[in-house]
C-alpha positions in Angstrom: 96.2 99.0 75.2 93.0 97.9 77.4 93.4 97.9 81.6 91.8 97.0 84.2 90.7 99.2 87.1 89.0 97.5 90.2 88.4 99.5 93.1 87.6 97.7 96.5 85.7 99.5 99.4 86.2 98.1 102.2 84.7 98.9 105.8 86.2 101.5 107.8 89.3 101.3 109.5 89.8 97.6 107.6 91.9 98.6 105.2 95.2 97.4 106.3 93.6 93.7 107.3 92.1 93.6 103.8 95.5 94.4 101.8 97.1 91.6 104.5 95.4 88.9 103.0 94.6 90.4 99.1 98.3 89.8 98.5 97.6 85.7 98.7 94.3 86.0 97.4 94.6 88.3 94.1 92.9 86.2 91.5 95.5 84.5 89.0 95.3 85.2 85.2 96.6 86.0 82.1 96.6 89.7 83.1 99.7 91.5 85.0 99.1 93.2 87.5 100.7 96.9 87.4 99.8 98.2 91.3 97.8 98.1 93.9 97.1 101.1 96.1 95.2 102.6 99.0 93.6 105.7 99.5 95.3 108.1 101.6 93.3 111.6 100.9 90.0 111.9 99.2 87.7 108.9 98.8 88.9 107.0 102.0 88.8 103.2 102.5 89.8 102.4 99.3 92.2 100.0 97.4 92.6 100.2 93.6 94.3 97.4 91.7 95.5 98.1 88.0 96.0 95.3 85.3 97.5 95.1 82.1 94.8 93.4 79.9 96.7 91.0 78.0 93.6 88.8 77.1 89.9 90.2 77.3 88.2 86.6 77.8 90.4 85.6 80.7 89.2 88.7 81.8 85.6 88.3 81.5 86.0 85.3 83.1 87.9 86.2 86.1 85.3 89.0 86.5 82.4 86.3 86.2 84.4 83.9 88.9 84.8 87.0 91.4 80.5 87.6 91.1 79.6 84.6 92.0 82.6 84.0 95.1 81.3 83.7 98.4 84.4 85.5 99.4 86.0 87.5 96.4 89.7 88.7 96.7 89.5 86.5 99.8 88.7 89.8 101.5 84.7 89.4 101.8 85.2 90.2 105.5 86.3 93.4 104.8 84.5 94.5 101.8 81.3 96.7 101.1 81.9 96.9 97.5 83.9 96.4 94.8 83.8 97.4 91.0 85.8 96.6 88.2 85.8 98.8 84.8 88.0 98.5 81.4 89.7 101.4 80.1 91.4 102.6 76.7 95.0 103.9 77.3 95.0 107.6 75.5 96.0 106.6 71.9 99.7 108.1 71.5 101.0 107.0 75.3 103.4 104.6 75.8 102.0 101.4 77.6 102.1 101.9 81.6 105.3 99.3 82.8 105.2 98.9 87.0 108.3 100.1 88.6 109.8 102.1 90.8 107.6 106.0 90.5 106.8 107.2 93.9 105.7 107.2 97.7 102.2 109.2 96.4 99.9 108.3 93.5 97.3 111.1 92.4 94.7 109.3 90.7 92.1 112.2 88.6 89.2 110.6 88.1 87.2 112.8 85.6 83.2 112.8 84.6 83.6 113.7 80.9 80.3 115.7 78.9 78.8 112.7 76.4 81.0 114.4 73.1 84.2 115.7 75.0 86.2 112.7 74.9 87.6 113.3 71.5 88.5 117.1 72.0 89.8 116.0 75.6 92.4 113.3 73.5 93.6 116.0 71.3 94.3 118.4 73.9 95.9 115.9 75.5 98.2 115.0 72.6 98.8 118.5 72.2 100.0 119.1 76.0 101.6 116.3 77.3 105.2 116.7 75.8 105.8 119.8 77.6 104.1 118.7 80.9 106.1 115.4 81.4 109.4 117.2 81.1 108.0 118.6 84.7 107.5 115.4 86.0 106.4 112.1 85.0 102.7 110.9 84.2 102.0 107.4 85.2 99.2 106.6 82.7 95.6 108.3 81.0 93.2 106.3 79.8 89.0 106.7 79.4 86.3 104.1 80.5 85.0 101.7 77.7 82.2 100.3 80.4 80.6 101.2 83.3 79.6 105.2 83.6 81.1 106.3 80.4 82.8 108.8 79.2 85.1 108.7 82.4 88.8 109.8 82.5 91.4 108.6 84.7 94.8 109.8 85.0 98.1 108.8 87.0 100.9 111.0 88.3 103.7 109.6 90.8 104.8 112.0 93.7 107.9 111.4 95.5 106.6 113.8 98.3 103.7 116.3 98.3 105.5 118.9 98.8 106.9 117.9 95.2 103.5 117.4 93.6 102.2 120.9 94.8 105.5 122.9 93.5 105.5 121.2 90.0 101.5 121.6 90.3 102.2 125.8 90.5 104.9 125.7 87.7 103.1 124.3 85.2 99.8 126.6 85.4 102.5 129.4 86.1 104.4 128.0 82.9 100.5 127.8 80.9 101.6 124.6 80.1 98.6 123.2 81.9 95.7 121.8 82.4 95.0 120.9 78.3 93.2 123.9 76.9 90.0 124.2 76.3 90.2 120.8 79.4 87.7 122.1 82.0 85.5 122.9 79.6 84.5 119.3 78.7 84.1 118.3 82.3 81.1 117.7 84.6 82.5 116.3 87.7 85.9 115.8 89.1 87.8 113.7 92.3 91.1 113.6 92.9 92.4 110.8 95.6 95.8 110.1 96.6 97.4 106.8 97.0 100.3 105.0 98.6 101.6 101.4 97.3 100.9 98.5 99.0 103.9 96.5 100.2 103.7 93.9 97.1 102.5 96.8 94.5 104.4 95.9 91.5 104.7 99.8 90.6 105.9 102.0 93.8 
């Protein structure tokens, strides 16, 4: 399963205006939209939509429509950039469904050396059973375009406090990170995020 992952930049302190008016103005498709969320520690000024990719040419071409819009996501006023990136869901996860998850949304956003995707995927396959009986992952997917390899992971929080105890017991545990995980890394940024109002997934 391919998704989408835009993330608009908007200009200090605009924010909240720009998500106001995004809700009316998300462009319409053939692609669900799973959340949309905005930073709230880390990269700052931030709001990150996520869509199912149901059908790649309606894709291409809503992309194609949003670069040449005078005043894309009808939040031009706000903006200084935006970018928008496909990535492959991990092969053996379930597909990412919106619902109800958490207040807080830890997005891991992970540079990747040029040949560690596939040992990253197998140490993955190899971990996550005993990691989501901790708590739940949202999704984990890698870039297909854009700066590649990337690596982007998920995980609801319904406080915190929560995310920081579970955090301990699972390095306490040595059920985590993957082995062998930091290894095949070169650069790494971790943001949370809080829903939107009309985020599908909360």
């Amino acid at each position: 399963m391919r998704y989408d992952v835009t993330i608009l930049t908007t200009r200090p302190g605009l924010g909240g205006q720009a998500l106001g008016k995004l809700r009316d103005n998300l462009p319409a498709g053939k692609n669900q939209l799973l959340g949309c969320w905005s930073s709230d520690i880390g990269a700052m000024n931030r709001i990150l939509l996520l869509h199912a990719i149901a059908d790649e040419a309606d894709l291409s071409a809503t992309r194609a429509r949003l670069a040449n819009n005078e005043n894309p996501f009808g939040v031009a006023e706000f903006l200084q950039t935006w970018s928008s990136d496909t990535y492959e869901l991990l092969p053996f996860l379930d597909p990412i469904k919106p619902g109800a998850y958490g207040a807080f949304y830890e997005v891991r956003t992970y540079q990747v050396r040029p040949s560690g995707m596939p040992g990253t995927i197998e140490a993955w396959r190899g971990a996550v059973p005993e990691r989501v009986k901790l708590s739940p992952m949202y999704g984990a997917m890698y870039s297909i375009t854009g700066t590649v390899p990337r690596f982007l992971h998920i995980w609801p929080w319904p406080t915190l406090d929560t995310r920081h105890a579970v955090r301990a017991k699972a390095v306490e545990m040595g059920i985590w990170p993957p082995k062998g995980g930091p290894d095949r890394l070169l650069e790494m940024q971790v943001d949370i995020y809080v829903p939107a109002p009309f985020s599908p997934s909360r």
